[in-house]
C-alpha positions as CSV (number, residue, x, y, z in Angstrom):
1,X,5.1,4.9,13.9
2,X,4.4,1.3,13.9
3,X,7.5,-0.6,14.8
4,X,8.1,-4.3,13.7
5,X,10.8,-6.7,14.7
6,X,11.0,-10.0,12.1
7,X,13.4,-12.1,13.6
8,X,16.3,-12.8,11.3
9,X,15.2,-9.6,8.5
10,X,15.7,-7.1,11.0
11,X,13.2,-4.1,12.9
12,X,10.8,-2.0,10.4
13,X,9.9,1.6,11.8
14,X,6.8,2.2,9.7
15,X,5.7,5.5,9.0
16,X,3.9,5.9,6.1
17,X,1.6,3.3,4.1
18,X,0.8,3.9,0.7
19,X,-2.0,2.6,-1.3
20,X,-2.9,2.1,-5.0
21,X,-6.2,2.7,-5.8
22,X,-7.8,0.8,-8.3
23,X,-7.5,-2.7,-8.5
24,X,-6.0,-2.4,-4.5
25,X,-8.3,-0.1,-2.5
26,X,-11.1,0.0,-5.1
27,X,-12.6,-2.5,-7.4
28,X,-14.7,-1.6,-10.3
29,X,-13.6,2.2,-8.7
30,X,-15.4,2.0,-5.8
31,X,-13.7,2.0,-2.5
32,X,-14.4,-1.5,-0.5
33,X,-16.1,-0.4,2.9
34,X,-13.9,-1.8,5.1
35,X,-10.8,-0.1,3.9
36,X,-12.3,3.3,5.9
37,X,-12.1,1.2,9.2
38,X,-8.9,-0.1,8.7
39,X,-6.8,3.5,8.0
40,X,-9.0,5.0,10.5
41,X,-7.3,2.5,12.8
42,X,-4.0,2.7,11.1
43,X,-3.8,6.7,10.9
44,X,-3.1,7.0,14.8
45,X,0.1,5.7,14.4
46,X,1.3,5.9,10.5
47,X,0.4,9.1,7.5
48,X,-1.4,6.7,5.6
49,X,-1.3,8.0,1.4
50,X,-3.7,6.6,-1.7
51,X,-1.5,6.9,-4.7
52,X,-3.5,7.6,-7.9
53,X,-3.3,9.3,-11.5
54,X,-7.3,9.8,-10.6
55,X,-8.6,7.8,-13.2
56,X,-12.2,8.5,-12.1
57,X,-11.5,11.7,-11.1
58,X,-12.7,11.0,-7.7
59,X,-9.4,11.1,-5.5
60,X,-9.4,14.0,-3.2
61,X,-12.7,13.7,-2.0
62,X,-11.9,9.7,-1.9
63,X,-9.0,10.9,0.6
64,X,-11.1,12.7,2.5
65,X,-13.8,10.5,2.9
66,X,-11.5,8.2,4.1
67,X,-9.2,10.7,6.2
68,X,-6.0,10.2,4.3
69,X,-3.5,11.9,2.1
70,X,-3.6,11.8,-1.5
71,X,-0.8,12.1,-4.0
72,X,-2.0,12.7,-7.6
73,X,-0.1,11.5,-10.1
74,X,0.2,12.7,-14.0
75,X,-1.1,10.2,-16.7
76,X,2.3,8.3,-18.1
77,X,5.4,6.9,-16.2
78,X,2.8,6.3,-13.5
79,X,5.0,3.7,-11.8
80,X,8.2,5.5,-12.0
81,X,6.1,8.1,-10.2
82,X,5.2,6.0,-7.9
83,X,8.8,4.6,-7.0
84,X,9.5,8.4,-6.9
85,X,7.0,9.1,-4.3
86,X,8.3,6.1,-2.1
87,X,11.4,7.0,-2.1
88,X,10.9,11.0,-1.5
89,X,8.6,9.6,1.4
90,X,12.0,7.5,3.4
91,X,11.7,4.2,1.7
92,X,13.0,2.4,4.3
93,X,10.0,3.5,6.6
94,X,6.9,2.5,3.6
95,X,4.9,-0.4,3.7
96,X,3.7,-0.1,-0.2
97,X,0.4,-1.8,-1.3
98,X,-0.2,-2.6,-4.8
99,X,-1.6,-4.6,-7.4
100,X,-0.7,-3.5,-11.5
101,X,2.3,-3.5,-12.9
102,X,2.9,0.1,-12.2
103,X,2.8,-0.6,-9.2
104,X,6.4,-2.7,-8.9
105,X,8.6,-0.9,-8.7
106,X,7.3,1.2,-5.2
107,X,6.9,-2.3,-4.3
108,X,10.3,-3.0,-5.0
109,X,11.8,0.3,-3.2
110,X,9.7,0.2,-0.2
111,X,10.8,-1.4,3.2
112,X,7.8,-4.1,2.8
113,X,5.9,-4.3,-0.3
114,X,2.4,-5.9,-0.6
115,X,1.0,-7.0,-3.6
116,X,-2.7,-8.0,-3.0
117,X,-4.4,-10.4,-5.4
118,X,-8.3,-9.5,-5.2
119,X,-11.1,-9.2,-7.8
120,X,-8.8,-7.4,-10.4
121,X,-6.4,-9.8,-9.9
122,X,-2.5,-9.2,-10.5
123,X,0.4,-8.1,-12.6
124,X,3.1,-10.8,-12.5
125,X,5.5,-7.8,-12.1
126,X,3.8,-6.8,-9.0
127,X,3.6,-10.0,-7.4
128,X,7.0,-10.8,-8.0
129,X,8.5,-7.3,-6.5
130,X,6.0,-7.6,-3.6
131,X,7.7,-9.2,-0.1
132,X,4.0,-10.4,0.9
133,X,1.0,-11.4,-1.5
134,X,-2.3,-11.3,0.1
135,X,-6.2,-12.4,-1.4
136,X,-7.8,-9.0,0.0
137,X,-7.3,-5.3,1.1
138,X,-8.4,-6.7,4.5
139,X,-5.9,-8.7,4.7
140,X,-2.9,-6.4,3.6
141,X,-4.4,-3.9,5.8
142,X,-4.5,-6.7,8.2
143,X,-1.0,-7.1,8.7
144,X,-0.3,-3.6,9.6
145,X,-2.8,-3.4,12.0
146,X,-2.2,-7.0,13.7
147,X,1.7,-6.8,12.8
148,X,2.4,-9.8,14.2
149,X,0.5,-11.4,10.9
150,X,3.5,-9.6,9.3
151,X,6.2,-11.0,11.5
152,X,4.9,-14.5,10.9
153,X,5.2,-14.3,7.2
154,X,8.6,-12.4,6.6
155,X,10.5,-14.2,9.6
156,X,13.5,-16.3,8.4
């Protein structure tokens, strides 16, 4: 668990992180390389998830490349899907990380969303349900792993 007091919002007791794939963990549907460092750091203390309807049909050997759990998702209502999975997971203890509008609402339900802004850009929807908007993977996985970087940008 990764515990996080932000002074005037309140203590987060992270347990699970979950991650969209493409446009978030992937561009162009390859996995950036750094993201495999990253949960490999973040695994010791959180279940760290990749969220995908498997576009490229690639996911559960992408999870276990990168040591991670996988939730597959069926083609339509994907991001009522995904609020779903959020919420089944404990909302209150996700950190979500998205990018596409289907991606808003678990943004939305989770205790901290994170809408990152990289090479694929954005959904309006996303960045406006998202607590934190970040330029890279690195960086969203950034603030999990340094959660301080997190404190200093929710504190009120």
């Amino acid at each position: 668990m990764i515990d996080v007091e932000v002074p005037g919002v309140g203590t987060f007791a992270i347990e699970h992180v979950v991650l969209d794939v493409n446009g978030t963990i992937a561009v162009d549907g390859a996995v950036v390389a750094s993201v495999a460092e990253h949960v490999g750091r973040l695994s010791r203390d959180v279940t760290v998830w990749m969220i995908t309807a498997d576009t490229h049909g690639v996911a559960a050997e992408t999870a276990s490349g990168l040591g991670i759990s996988v939730e597959i998702i069926a083609p339509g209502s994907e991001g009522a899907q995904k609020t779903a999975f959020v919420e089944r997971l404990g909302a209150s203890g996700v950190v979500a990380v998205g990018n596409g509008a289907n991606d808003a609402g678990m943004l939305a339900a989770a205790a901290v969303g994170v809408c990152v802004v990289g090479p694929e850009g954005a959904a309006a929807q996303a960045v406006s349900a998202a607590d934190v908007v970040v330029t890279s993977i690195d960086d969203a996985l950034g603030l999990l792993v340094t959660p301080s970087r997190l404190v200093a940008t929710l504190r009120r």
